[in-house]
N, C-alpha and C positions, 0 to 999 in steps of 0.2 A: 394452514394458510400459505397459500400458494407468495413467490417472491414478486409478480408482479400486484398482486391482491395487499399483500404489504406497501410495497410502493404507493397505490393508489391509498391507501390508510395514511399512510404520511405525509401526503398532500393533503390530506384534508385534514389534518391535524391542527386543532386552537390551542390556540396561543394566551388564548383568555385566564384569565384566574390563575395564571402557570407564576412559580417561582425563580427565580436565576442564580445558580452557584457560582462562582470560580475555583478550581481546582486546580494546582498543582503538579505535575506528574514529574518525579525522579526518576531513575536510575541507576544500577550498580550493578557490575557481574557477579558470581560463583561459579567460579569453577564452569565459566566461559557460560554462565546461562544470566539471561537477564530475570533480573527481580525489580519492581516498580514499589516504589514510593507514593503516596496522595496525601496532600495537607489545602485544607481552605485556606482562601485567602477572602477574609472581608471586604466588600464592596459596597460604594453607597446607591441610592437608589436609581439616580441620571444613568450610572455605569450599568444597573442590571437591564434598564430598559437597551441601553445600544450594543446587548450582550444578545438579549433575545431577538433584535432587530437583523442580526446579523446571521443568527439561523435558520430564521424564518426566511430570508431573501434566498437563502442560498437553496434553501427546500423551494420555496416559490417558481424560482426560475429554472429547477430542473425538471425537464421535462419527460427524458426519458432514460432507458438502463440498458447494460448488458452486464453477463455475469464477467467477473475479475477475470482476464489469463494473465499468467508471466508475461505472455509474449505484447499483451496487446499496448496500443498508444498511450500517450494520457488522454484524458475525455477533454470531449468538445465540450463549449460550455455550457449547452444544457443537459448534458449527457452526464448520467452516474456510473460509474462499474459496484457489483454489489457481489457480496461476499461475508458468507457467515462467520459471523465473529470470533467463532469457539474453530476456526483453523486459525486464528492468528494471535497474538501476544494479548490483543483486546482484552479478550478473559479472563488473563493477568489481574489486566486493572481493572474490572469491572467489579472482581471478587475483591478487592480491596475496598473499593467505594464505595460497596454495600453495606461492611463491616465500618465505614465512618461515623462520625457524628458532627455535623456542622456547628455544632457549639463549643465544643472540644478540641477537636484535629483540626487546628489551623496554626497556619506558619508562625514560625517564634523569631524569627529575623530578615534580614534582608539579605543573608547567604542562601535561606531558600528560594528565593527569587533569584539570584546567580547562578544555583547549581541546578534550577530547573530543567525538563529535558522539552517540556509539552504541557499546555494545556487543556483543563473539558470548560467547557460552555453546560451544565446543567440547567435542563429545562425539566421544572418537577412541579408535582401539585401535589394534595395533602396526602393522597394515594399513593403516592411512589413517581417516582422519574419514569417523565415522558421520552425522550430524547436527551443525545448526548453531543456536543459538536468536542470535535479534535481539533488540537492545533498545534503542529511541532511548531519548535523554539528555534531562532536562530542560536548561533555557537553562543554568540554573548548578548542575551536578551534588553540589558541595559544602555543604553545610550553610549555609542564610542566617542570619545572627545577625538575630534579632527584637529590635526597640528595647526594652529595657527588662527582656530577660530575660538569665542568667546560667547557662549549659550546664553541669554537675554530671556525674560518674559517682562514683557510690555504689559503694568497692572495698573491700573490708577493714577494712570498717564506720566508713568516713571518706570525706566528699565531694574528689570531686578535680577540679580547673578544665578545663574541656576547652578554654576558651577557644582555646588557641594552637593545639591538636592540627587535623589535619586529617581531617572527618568525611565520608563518602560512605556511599551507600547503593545497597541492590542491589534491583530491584523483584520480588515475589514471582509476576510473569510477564515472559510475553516478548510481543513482537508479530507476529514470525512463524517459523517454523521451516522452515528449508533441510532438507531430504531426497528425494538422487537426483533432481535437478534440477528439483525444484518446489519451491517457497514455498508453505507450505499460512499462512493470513495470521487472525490472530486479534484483529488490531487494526487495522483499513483505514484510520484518520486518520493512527495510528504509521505504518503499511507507508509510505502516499504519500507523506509528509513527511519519514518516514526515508531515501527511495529517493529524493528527488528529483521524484515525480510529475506537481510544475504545469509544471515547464520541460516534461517531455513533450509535454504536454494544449497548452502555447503551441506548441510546434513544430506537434502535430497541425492545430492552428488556422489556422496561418499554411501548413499543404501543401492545407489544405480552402479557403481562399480561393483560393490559385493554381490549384486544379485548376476549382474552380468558376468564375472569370474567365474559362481558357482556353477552356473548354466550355460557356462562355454556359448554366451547369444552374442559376442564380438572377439575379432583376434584384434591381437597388438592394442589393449585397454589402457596400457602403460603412455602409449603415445598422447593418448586421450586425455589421461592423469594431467599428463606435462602442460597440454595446451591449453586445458581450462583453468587449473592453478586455481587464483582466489579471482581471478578475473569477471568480472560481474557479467558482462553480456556475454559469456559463453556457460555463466554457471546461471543464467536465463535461460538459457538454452536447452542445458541438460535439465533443466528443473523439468520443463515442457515434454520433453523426449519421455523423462520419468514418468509423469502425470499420464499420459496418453498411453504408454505400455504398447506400442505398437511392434516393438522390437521381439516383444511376448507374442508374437503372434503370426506362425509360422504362415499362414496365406497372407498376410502381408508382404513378410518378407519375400515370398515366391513371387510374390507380383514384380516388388522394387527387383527380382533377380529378372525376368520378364523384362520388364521395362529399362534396365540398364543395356541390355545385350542389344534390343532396338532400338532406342533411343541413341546408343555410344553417349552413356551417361560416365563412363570409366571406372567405376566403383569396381571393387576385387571383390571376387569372393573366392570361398575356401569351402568347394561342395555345395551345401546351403545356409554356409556361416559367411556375413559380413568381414572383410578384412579392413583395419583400420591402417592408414598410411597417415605420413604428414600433408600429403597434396590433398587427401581426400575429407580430411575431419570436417572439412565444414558443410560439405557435399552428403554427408550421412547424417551430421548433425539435422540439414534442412528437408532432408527423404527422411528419417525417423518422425519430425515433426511435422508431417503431412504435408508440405509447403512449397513444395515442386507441383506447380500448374500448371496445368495445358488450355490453351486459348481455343473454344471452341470454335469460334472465329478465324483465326489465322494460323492454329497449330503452331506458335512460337509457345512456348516453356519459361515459364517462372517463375524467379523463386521470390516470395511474398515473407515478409515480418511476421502477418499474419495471419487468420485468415478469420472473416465473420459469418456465423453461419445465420442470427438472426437475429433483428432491433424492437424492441417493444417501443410503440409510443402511446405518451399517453395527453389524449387532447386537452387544449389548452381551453 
């Protein structure tokens, strides 16, 4: 099944007869790889219905998709980015939650709830799990006491101290929705943050420098090293460069050799090898990721974030 033939299944997905979980999601490194935690958390019945109210709107109003890139925006609001779940941490937890028992695997205190990183939204019938909504956590999920103020609940026409009680909240969306093994992604800063994204992007970085050493496809790699560092919107950058493999591909490269020489784009080369300077990284960075355009129009030159090549919609 095709990703927009999914899409359309998800929209037409009831909600009827469906179940509502709350889950958990922790956290911890090894030896700098993340491992996830999942523990239920009981809920009474008012809560499940504005659990499933809240996935369902968000499926409702989305209308249409494009596939995930590094480079792209966050989505408009009816717009999803979608993305198979088995490239991303998802998997992780997906294979834990399986191996759960909602009778059993639930939280034993209220440090779970403190040390939480994320929650799921389960939407299941007697069959198995329909859907899954995500939701990362802010830093401290529990209510901050602001200097100088005094928490109330107004009950049976008398203020009551909330001070001691413990108060959480639940966000009136989610950031991505799990269905039939895509992540359709309605919050790209939640998704990558949620998922773990920069370790990725640093791996991708560090397999793009070795490949490119090996194969002598840039000089001066070092310089490269320096200016991406752990820096997030440059190791966006090379994640994309990586993805695409354009640098792998010597009529490519002939072209951008081509079109530097007429255009006085300035890029060095070295024979038919790219040379890397400090003026020039970001100038190769945006010629590796295709993103130097020419205005059929006016023949002015630009360089683009990103670039789309096509929108599926699907009618209302």
């Amino acid at each position: 099944m095709s990703i927009q033939e999914k899409f359309r299944s998800l929209k037409r997905l009831s909600f009827n007869n469906t179940h509502v979980h709350l889950v958990l999601v922790g956290e911890y490194k090894k030896e700098r790889v993340s491992h996830y935690t999942l523990k239920y958390v009981p809920i009474e019945t008012s809560l499940e219905s504005k659990l499933k109210r809240i996935v369902h709107n968000k499926i409702t109003s989305s209308n249409s998709f494009e596939e995930y890139t590094l480079d792209c925006p966050e989505p408009e609001s009816d717009l999803v980015r979608t993305m198979p779940y088995e490239e991303t941490d998802f998997i992780k937890i997906l294979e834990q939650l399986r191996a759960l028992n909602p009778e059993e695997d639930k939280i034993s205190s209220v440090d779970d709830l403190l040390t939480a990183k994320a929650y799921l939204i389960i939407i299941r019938t007697n069959s198995g799990i329909k859907t899954i909504g995500f939701k990362k956590l802010e830093e401290n999920w529990k209510m901050k006491q602001k200097k100088d103020l005094i928490y109330l609940l107004f009950q049976e026409n008398r203020f009551n101290d909330l001070e001691d009680q413990n108060i959480f909240s639940i966000s009136g969306t989610v950031d991505f929705i799990y269905y039939d093994e895509i992540l359709f992604i309605l919050s790209k800063k939640n998704f990558e943050q949620g998922l773990n994204f920069r370790e990725g992007m640093i791996e991708k970085a560090n397999l793009f420098y070795a490949e490119v050493e090996s194969q002598d496809r840039l000089k001066n790699i070092d310089l490269l090293k320096n200016r991406v560092g752990n820096n997030q919107r440059y190791l966006r950058k090379l994640a994309t460069v990586k993805n695409l493999g354009h640098y792998n591909n010597p009529a490519f490269i002939a072209k951008v050799k081509e079109l530097n020489a007429s255009e006085n784009w300035g890029l060095t080369f070295d024979n038919d090898i790219l040379v890397i300077t400090e003026e020039s990284i970001d100038d190769i960075l945006t010629v590796l990721s295709n993103k130097r355009l020419k205005s059929e129009l006016t023949n002015e030159i630009f360089d683009v974030e990103s670039a789309k090549l096509k929108q599926f919609q699907i009618a209302k």
